[in-house]
Backbone of each chain as ProteinMPNN parsed JSONL, in Angstrom:
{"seq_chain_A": "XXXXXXXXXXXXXXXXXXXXXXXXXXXXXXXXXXXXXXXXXXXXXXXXXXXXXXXXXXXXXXXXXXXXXXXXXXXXXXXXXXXXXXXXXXXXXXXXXXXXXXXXXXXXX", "coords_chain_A": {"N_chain_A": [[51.381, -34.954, 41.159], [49.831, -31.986, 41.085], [49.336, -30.169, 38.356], [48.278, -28.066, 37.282], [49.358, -25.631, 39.145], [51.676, -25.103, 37.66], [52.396, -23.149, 36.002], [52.207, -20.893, 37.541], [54.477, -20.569, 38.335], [56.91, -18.826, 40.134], [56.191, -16.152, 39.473], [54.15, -13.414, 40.181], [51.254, -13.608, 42.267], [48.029, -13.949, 43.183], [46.51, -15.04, 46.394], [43.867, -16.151, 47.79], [42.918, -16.774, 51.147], [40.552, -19.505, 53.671], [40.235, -18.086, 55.802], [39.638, -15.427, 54.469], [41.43, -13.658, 53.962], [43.736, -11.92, 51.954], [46.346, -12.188, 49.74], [49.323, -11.428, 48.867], [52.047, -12.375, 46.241], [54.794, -14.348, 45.174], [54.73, -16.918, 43.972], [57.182, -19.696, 45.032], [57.073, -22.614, 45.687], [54.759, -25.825, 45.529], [52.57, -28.164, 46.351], [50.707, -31.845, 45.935], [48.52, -31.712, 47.262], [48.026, -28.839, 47.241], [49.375, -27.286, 49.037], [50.739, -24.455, 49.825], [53.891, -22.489, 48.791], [55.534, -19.18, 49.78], [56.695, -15.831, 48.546], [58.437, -13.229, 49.205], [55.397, -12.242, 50.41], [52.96, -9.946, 50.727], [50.025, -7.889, 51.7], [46.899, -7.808, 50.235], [45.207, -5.688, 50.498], [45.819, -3.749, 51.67], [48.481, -3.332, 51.055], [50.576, -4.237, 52.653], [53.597, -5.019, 53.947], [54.07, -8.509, 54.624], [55.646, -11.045, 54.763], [59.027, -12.421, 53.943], [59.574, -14.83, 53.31], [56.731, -17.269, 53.095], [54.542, -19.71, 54.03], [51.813, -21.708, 52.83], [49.003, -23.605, 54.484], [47.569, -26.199, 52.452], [44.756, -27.072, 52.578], [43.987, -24.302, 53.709], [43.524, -22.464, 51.131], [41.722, -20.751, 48.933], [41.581, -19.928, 46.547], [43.968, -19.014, 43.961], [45.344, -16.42, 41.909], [46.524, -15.604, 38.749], [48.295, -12.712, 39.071], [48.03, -9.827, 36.655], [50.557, -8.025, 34.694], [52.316, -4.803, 36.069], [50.525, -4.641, 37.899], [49.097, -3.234, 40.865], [49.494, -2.983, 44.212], [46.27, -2.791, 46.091], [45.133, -1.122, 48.003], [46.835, 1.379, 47.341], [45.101, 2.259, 45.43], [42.686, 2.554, 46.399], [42.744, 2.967, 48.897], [41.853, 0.599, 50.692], [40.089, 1.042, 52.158], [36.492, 0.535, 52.229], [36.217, -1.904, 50.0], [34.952, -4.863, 50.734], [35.674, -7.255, 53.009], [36.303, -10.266, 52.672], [34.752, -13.717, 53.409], [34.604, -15.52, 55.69], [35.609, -18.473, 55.65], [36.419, -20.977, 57.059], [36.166, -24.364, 58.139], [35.117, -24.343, 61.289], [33.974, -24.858, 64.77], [32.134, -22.507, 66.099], [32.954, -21.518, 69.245], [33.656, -24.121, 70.385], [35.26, -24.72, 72.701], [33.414, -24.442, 75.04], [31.645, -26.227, 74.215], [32.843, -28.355, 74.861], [33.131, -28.511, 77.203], [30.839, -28.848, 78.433], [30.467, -31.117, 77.55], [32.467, -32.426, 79.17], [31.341, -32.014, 81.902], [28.939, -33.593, 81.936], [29.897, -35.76, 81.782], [31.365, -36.009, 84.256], [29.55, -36.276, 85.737]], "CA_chain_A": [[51.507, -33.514, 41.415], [48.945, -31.188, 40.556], [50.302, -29.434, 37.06], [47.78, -27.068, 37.371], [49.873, -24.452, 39.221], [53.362, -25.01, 37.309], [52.198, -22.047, 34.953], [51.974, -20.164, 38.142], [55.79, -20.933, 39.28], [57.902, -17.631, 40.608], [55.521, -15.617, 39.404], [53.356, -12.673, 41.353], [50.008, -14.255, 42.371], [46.731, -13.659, 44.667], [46.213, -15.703, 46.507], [42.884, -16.269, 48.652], [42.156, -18.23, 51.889], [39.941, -19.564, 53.828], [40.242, -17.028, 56.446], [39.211, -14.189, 54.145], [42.869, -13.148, 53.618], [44.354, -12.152, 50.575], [47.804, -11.894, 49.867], [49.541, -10.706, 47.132], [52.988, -13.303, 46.907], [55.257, -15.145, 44.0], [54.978, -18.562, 44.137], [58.105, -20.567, 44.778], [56.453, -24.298, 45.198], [52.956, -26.142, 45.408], [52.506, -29.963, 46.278], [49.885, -32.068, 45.107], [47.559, -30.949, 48.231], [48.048, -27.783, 47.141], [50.499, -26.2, 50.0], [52.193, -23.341, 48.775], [55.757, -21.997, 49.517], [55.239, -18.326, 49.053], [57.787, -15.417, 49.182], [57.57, -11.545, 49.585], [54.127, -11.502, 50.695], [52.456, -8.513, 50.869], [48.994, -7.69, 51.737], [46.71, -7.109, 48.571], [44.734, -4.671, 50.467], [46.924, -2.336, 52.345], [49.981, -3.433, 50.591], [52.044, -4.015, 53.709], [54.591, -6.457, 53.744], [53.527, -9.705, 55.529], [56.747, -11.924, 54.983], [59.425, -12.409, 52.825], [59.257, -16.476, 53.126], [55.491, -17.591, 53.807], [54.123, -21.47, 53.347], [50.311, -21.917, 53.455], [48.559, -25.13, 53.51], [46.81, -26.161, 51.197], [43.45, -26.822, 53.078], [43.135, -23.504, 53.774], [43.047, -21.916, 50.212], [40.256, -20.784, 48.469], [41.744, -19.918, 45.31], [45.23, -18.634, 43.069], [44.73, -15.349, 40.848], [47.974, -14.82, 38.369], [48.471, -11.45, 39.107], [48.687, -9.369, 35.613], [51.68, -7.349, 34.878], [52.092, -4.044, 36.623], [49.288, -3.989, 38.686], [49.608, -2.651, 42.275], [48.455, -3.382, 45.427], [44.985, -2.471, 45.79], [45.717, 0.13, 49.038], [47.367, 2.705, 46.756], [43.952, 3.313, 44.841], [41.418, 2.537, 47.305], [43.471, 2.741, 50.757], [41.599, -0.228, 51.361], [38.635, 1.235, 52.934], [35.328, 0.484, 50.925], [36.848, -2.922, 50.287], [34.149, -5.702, 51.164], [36.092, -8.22, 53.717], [35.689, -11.931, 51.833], [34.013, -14.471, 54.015], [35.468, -16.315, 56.429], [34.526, -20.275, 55.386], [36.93, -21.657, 57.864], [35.512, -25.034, 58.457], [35.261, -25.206, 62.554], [32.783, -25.013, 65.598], [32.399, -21.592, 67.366], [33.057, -21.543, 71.059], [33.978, -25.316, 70.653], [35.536, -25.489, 74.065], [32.497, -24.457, 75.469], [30.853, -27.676, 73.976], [33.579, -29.803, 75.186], [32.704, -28.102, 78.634], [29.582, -29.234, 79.129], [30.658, -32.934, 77.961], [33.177, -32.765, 80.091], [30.596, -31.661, 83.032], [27.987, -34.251, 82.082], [31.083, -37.211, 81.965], [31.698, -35.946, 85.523], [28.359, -36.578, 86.717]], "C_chain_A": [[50.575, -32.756, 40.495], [49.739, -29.856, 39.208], [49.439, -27.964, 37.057], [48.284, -25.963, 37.699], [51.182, -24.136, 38.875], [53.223, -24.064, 36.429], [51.989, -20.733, 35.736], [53.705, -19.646, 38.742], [56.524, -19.456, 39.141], [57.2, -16.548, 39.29], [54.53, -14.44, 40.377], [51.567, -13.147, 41.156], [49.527, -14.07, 43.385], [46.82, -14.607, 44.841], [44.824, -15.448, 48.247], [42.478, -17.15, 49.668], [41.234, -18.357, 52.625], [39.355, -18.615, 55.027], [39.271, -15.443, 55.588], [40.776, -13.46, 53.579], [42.728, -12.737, 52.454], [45.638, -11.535, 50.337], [48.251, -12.43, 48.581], [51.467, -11.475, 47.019], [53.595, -13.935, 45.702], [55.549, -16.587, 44.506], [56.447, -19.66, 44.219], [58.259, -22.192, 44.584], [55.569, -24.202, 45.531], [53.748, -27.759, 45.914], [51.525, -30.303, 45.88], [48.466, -31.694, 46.348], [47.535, -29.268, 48.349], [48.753, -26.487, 48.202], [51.163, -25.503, 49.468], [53.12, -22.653, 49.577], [55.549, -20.378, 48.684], [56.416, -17.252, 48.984], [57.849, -13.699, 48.941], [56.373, -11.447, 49.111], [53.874, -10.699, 50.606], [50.751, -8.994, 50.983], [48.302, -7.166, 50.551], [45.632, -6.402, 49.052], [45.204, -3.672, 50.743], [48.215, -2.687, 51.635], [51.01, -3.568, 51.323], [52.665, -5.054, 53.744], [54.483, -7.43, 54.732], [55.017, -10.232, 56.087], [57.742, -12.319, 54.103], [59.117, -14.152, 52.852], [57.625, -16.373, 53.752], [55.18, -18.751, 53.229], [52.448, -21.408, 54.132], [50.327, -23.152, 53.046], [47.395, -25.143, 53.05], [44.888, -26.236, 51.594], [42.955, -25.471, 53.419], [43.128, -21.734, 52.623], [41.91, -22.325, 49.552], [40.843, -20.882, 46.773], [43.574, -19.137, 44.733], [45.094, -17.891, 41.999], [46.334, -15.413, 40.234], [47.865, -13.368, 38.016], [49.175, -10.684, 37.184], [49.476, -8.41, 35.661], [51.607, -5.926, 35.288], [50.639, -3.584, 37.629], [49.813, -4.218, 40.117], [48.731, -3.133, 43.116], [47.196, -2.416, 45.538], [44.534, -1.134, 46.585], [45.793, 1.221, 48.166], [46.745, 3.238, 46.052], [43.035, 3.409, 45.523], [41.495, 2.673, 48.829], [42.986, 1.841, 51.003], [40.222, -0.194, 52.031], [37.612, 1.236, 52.063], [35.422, -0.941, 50.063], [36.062, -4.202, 51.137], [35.36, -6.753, 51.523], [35.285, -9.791, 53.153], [35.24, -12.232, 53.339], [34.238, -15.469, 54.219], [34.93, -17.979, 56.334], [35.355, -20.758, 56.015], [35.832, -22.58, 58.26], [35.547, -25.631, 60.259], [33.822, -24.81, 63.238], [33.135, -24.054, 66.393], [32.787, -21.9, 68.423], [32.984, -22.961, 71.126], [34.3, -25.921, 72.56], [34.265, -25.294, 75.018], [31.523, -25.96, 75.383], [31.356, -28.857, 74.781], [33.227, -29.502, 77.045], [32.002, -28.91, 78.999], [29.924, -31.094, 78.527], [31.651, -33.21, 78.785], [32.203, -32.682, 82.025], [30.01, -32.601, 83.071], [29.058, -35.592, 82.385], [31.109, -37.352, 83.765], [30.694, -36.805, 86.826], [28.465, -38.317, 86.691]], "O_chain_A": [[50.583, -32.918, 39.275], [50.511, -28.922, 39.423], [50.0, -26.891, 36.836], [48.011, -25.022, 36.953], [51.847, -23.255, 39.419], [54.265, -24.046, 35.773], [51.7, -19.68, 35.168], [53.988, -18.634, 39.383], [56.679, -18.994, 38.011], [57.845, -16.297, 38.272], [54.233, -14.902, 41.479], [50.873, -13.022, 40.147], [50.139, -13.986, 44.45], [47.139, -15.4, 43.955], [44.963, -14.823, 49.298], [41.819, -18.155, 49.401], [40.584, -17.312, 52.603], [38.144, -18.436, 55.159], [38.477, -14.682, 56.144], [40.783, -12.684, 52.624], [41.735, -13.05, 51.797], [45.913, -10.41, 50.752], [47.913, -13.259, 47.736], [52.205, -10.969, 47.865], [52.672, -14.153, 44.917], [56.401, -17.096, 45.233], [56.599, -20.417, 43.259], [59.003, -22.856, 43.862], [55.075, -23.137, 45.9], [54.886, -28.226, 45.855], [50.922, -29.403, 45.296], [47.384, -31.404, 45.836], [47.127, -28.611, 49.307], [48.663, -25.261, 48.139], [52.094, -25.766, 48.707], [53.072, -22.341, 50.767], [55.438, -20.244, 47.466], [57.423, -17.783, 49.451], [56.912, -13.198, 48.32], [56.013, -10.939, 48.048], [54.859, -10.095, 50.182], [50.275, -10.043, 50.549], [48.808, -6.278, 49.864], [44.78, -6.279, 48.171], [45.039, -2.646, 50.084], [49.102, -1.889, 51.937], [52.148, -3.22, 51.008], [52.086, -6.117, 53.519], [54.879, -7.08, 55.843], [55.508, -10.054, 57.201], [57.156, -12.725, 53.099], [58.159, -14.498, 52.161], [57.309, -15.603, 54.659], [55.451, -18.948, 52.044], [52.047, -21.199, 55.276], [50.913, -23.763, 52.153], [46.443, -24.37, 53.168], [44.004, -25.606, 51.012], [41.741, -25.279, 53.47], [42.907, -20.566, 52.944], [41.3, -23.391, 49.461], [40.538, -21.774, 45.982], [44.232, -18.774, 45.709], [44.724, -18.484, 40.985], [47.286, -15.304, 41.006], [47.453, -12.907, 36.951], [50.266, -10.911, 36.661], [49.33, -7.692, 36.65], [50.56, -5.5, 34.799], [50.053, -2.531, 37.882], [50.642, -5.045, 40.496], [47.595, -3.572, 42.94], [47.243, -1.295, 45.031], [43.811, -0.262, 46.102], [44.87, 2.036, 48.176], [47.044, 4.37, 45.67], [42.355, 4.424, 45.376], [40.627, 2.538, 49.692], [43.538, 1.562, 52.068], [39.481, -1.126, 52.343], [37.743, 1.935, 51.058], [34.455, -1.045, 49.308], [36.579, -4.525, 52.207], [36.044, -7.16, 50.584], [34.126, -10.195, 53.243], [35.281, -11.421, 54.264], [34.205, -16.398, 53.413], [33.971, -18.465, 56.934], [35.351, -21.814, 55.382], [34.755, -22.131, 58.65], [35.839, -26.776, 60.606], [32.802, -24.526, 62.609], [34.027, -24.173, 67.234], [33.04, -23.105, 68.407], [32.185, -23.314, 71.993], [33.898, -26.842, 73.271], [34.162, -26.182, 75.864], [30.911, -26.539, 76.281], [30.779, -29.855, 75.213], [33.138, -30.392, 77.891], [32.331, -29.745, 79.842], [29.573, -32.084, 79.168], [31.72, -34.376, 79.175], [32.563, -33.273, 83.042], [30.12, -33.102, 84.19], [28.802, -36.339, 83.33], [30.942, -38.382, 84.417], [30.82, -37.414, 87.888], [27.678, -38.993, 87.354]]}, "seq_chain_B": "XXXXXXXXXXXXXXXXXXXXXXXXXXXXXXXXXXXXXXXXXXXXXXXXXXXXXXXXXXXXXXXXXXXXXXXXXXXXXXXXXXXXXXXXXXXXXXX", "coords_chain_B": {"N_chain_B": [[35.344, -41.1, 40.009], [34.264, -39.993, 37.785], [33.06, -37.289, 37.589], [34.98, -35.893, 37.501], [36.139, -36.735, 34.545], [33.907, -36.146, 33.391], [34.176, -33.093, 33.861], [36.565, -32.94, 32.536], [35.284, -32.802, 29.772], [34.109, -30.513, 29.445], [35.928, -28.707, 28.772], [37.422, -25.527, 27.759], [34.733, -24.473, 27.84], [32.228, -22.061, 28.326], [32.29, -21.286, 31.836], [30.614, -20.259, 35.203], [31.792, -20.202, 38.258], [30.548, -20.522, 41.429], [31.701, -19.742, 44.811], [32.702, -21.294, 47.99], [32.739, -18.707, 49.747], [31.339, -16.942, 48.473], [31.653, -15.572, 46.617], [31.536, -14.893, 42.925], [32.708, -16.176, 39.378], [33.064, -16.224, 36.484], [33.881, -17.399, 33.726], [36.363, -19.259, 31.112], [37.037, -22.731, 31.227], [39.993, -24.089, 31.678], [41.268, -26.04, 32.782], [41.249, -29.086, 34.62], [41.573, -30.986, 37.444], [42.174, -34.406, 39.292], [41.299, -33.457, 42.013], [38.904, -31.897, 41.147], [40.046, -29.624, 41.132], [39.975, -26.405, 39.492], [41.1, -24.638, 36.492], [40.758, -21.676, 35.418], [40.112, -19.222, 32.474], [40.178, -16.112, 31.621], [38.912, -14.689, 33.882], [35.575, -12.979, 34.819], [34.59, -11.547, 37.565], [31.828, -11.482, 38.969], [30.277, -9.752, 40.751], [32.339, -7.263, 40.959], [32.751, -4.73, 42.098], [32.209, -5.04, 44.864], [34.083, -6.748, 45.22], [37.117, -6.288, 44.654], [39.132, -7.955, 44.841], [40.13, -9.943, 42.965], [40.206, -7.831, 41.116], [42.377, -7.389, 38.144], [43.433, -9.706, 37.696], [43.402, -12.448, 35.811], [43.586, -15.048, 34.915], [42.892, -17.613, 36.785], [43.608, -20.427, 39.438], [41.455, -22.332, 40.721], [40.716, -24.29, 44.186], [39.745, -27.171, 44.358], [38.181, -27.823, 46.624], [36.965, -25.714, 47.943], [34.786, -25.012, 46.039], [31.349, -24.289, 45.68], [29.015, -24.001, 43.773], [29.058, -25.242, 40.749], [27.761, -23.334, 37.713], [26.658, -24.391, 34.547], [25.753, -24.021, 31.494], [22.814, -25.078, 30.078], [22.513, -26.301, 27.471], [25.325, -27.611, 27.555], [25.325, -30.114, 28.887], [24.262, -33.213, 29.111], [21.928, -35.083, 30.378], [20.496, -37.025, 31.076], [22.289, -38.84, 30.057], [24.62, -38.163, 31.94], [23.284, -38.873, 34.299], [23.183, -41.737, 33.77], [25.455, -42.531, 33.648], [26.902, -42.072, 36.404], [24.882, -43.632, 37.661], [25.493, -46.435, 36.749], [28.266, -45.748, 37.59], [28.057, -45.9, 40.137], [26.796, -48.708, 40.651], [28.779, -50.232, 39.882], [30.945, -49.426, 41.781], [29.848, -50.57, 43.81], [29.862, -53.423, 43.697]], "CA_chain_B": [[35.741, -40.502, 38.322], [32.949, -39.785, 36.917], [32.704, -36.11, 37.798], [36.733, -35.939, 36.907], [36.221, -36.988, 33.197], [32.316, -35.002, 32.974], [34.563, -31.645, 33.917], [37.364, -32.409, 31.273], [34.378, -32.345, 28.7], [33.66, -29.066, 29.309], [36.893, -27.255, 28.674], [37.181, -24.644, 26.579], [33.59, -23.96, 27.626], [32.144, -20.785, 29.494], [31.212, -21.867, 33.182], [30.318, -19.941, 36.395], [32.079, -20.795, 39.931], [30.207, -19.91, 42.796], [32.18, -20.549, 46.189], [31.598, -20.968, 49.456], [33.0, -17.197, 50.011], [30.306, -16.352, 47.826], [32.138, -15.012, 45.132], [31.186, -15.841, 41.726], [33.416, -16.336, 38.666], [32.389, -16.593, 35.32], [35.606, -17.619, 33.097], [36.599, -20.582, 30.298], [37.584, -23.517, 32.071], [40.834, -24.472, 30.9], [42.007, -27.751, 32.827], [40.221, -30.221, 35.596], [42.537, -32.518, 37.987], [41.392, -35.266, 40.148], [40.829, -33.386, 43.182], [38.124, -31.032, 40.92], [40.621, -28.269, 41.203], [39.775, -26.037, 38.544], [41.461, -23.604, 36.417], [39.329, -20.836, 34.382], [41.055, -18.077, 32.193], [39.718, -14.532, 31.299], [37.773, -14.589, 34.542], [34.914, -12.021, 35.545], [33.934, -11.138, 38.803], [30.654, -11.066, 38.817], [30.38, -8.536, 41.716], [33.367, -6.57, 41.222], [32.917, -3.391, 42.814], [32.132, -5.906, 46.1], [35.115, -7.639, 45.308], [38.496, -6.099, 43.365], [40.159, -8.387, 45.159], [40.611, -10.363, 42.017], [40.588, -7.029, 40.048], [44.053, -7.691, 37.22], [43.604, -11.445, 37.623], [42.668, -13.372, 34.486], [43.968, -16.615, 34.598], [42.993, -18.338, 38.399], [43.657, -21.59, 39.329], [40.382, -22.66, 42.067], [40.432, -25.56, 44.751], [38.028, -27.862, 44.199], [37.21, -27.893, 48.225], [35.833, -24.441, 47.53], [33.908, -24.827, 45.09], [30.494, -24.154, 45.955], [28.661, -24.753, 42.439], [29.677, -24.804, 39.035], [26.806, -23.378, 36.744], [26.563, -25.08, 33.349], [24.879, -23.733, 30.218], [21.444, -26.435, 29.76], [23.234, -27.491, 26.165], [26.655, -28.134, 27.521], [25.216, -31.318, 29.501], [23.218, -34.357, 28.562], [21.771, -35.22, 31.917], [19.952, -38.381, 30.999], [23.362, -39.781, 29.752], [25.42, -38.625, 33.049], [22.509, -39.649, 35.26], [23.022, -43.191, 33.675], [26.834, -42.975, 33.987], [26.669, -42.231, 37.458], [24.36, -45.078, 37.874], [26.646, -47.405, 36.289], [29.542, -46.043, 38.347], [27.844, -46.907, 41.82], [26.473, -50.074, 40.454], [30.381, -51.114, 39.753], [31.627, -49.794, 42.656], [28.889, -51.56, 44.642], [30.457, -54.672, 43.761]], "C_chain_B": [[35.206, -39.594, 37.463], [33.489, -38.108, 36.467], [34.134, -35.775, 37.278], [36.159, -35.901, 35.117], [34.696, -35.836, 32.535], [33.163, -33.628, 32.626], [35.539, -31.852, 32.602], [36.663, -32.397, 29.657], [34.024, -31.567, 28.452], [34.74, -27.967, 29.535], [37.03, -26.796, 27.312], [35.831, -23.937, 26.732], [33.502, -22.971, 28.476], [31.629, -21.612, 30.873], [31.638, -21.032, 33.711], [30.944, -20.501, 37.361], [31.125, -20.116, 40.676], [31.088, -20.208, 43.733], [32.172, -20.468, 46.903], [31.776, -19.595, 50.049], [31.823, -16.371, 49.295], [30.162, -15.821, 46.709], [31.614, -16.123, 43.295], [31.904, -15.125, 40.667], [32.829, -16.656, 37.584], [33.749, -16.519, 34.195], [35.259, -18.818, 32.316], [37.098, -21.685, 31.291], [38.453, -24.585, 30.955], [41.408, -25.66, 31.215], [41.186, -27.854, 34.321], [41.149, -31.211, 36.062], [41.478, -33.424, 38.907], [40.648, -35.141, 41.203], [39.655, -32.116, 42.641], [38.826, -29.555, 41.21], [40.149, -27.835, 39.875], [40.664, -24.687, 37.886], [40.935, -22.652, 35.039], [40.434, -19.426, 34.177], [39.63, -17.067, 31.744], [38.683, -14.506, 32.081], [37.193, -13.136, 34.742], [34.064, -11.803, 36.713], [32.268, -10.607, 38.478], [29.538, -9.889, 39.635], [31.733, -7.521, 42.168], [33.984, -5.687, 41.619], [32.795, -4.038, 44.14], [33.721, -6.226, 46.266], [36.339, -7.48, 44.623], [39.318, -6.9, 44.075], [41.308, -9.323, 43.928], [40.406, -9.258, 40.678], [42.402, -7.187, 39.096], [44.445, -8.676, 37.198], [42.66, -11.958, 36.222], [42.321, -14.547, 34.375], [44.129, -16.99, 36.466], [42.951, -19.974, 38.684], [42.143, -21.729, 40.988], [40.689, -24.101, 42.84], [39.407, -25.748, 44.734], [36.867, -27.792, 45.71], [36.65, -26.561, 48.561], [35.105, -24.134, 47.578], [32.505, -25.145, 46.018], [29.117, -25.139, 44.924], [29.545, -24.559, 41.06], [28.245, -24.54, 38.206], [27.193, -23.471, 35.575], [25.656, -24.437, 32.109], [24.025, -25.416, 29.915], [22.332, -27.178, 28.59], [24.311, -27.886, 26.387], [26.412, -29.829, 28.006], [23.813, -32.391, 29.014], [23.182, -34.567, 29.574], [21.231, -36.813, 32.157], [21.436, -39.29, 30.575], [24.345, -39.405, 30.694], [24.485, -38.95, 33.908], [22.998, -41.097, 35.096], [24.389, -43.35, 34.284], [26.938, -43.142, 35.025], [26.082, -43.553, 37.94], [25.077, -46.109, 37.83], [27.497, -47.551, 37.259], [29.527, -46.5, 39.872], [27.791, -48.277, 41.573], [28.069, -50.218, 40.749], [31.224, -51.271, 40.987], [31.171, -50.219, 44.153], [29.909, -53.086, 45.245], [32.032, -54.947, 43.91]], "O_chain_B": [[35.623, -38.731, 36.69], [34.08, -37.769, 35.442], [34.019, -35.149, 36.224], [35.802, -34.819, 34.653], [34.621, -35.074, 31.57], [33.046, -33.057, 31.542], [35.398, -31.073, 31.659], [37.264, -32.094, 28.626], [33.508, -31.421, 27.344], [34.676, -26.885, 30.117], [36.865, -27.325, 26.213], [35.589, -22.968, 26.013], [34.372, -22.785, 29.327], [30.708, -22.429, 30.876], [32.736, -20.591, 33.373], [30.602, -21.683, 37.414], [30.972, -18.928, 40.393], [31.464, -21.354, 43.489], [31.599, -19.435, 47.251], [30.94, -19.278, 50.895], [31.51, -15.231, 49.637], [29.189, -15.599, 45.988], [31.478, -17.274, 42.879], [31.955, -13.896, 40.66], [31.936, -17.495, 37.699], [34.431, -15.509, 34.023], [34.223, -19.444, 32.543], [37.642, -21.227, 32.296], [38.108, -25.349, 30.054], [41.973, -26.361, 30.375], [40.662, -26.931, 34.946], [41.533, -32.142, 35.354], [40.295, -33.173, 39.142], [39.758, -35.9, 41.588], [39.38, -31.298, 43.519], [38.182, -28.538, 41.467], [39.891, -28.72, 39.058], [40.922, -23.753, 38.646], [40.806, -23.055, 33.883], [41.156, -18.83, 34.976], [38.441, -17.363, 31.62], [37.566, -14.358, 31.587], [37.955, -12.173, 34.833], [32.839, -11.92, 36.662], [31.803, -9.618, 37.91], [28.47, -9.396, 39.271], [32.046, -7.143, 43.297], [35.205, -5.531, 41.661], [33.536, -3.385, 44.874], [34.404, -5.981, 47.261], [36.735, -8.443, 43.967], [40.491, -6.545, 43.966], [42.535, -9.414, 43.893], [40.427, -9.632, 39.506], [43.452, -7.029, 39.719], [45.585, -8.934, 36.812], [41.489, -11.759, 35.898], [41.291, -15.08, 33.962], [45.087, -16.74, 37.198], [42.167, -20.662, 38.031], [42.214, -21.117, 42.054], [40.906, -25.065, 42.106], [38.387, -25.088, 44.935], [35.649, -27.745, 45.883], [35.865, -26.439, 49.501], [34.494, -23.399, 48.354], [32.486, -26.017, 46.886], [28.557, -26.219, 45.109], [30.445, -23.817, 40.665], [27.561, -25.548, 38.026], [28.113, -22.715, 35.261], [24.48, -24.758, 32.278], [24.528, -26.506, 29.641], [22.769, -28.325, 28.686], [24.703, -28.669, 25.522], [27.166, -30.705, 27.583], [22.664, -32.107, 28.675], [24.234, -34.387, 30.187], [21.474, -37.562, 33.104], [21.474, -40.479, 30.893], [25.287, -40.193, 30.605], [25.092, -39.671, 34.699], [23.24, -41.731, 36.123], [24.585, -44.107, 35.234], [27.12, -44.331, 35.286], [26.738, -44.413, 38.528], [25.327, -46.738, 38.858], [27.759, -48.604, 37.84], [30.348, -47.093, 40.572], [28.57, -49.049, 42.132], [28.463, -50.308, 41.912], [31.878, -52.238, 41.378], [31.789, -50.225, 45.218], [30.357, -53.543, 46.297], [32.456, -56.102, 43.957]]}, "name": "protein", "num_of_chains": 2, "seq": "XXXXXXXXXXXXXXXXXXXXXXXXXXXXXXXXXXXXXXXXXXXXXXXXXXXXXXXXXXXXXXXXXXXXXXXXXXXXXXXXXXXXXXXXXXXXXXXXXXXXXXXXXXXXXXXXXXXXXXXXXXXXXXXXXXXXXXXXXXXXXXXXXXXXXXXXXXXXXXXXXXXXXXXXXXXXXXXXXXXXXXXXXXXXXXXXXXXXXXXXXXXX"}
């Protein structure tokens, strides 16, 4: 088990994924693939409440900020707008089914 | 391994993250697990008006599958003595 985030445990923490997300969340568990068990979410740009239970997996974080004490969601000084959108590194293949199309077309032949 | 035991030589030291989001981190790097997770305290955003997303974060823990680069200060690394190690460690696990 990764010890790394037991200094993070029920705690308020960013967290970043590979989506671009970021969500603002106290840690309740981790595994050693890094899945986390999260629990009143919130959005850490608009501040809106996602979920009170949320579980990401672990492939698709980027990173784990420990949120320092009193600091607010990021919305209530900046509304959010002006706010550069991270960068979506999801590892897949645009318009995939499109690909599988055309091998499915050429199979046919 | 290699790269496992190289990183826990360099804690305590200043290093750079880049990652594939683009973001770059410049923080101490305080501990190194197997899977190159990393975790770096009193980080600074190195584009932070781009990016407050980690504005009031200090202490971040990073996945290693991330990680983009890690930049190194020239004196933190002997390159001729992990070139060899490396070497070594294919040779071994050649055989």
């Amino acid at each position: 088990m990764s010890p790394l985030l037991k200094d993070f445990l029920n705690k308020r923490i960013v967290v970043v994924t590979t989506e671009g997300q970021c969500v603002c969340a106290t840690l309740e568990g981790f595994d050693k693939s890094t899945n986390l068990l999260l629990s009143e979410a919130q959005d850490r740009i608009s501040g809106s409440h996602l979920a009170s239970s949320y579980m990401v997996r672990g492939s698709q974080i980027v990173c784990c900020g420990l949120l320092e004490d009193g600091a607010a969601a990021l919305g209530s000084e900046e509304t959010g707008a002006g706010v550069t959108a991270l960068k979506d590194t999801r590892n897949i293949v645009e318009d995939e089914h499109l690909v599988w199309k055309r091998v499915w077309a050429s199979r046919k032949q | 391994m290699l790269f496992f035991s190289f990183f826990k030589t360099l804690v305590d030291q200043e290093v750079t993250v880049e990652l594939k989001n683009d973001i770059e981190l410049k923080g101490t790097l305080k501990s190194v697990d197997q899977f190159l997770n990393l975790k770096l305290d009193n980080i600074e955003c190195s584009d932070a008006s781009k990016y407050p997303h980690l504005s009031s974060v200090r202490n971040i823990f990073i996945r290693g599958s991330t990680v983009r680069y890690v930049y190194l200060n020239k004196n933190m690394v002997d390159t001729n003595l992990l070139q060899d190690a490396a070497r070594r460690e294919a040779m071994s696990s050649k055989n």
